[in-house]
BAFIPA-675315 format. One record per residue (C-alpha): residue number from 1; x, y, z; chain. Coordinates in steps of 0.5 Angstrom, whole numbers, always signed. Example, Ala and Ser with C-alpha at 12.3 -4.5 7.8 and 13.67 -1.06 7.14 Angstrom:
<pts>
<pt n="1" x="+25" y="-9" z="+16" chain="A"/>
<pt n="2" x="+27" y="-2" z="+14" chain="A"/>
</pts>
This chain:
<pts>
<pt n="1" x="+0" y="+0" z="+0" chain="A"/>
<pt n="2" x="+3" y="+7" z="-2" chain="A"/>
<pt n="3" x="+4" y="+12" z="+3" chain="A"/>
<pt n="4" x="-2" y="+17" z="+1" chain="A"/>
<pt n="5" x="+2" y="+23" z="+4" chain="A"/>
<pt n="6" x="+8" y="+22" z="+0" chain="A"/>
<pt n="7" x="+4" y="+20" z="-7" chain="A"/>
<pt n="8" x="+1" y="+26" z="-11" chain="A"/>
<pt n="9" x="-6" y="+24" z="-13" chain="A"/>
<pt n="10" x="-6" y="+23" z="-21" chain="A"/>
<pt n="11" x="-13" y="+25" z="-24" chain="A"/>
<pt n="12" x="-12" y="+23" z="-31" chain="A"/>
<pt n="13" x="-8" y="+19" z="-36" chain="A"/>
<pt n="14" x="-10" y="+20" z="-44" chain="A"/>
<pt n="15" x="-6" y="+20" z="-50" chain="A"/>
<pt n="16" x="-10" y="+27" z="-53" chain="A"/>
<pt n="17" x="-4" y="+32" z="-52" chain="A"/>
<pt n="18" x="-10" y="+37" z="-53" chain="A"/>
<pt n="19" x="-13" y="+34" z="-47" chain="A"/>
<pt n="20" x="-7" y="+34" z="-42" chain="A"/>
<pt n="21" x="-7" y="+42" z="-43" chain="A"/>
<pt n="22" x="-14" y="+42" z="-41" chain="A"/>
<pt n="23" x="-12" y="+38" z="-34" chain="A"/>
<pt n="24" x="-7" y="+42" z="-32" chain="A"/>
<pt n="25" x="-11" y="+49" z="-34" chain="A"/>
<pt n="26" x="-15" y="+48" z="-29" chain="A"/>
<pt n="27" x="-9" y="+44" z="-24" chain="A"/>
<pt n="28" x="-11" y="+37" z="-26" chain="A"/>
<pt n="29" x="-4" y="+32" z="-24" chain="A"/>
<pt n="30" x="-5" y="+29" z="-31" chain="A"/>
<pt n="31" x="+1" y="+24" z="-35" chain="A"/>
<pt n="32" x="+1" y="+24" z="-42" chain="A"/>
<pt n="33" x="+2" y="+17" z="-45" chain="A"/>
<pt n="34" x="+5" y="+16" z="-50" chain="A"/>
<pt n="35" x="+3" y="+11" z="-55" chain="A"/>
<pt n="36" x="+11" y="+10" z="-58" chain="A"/>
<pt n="37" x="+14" y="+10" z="-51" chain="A"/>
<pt n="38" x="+8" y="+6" z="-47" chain="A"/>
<pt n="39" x="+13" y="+3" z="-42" chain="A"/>
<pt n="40" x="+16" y="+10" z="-39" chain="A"/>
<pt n="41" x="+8" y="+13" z="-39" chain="A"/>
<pt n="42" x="+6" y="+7" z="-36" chain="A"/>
<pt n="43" x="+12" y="+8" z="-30" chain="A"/>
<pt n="44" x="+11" y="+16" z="-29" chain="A"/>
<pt n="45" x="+3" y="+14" z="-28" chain="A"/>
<pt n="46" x="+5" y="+9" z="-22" chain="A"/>
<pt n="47" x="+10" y="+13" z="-20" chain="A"/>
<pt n="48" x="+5" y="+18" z="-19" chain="A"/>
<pt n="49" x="+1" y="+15" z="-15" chain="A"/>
<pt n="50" x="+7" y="+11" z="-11" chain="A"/>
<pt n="51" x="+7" y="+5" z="-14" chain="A"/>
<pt n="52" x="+12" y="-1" z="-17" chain="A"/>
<pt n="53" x="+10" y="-5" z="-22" chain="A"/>
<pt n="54" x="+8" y="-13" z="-22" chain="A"/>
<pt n="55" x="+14" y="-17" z="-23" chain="A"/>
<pt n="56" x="+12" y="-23" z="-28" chain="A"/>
<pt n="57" x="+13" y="-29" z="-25" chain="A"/>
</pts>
């Protein structure tokens, strides 16, 4: 379980660059995924709300 004082809440993960500018205009955390680079956005989202990836077993 993440520790909730440490993680930023994340409101919104798209793929619509118009979108993200609309998040942030009104303060929204949001992160923008990538379609090319899915394993980094995918990373920055968990990263956002203190969380590690599942390891394949």
């Amino acid at each position: 379980m993440p520790d909730v004082n440490q993680s930023l809440v994340l409101n919104s993960v798209d793929d619509q660059h118009r979108n993200i500018i609309g998040a942030q205009a009104v303060s929204m955390c949001c992160v923008e995924f990538g379609v090319m680079a899915q394993a980094q956005s995918y990373q920055e989202a968990l990263d956002h709300l203190g969380l590690q990836p599942e390891e394949k077993i």
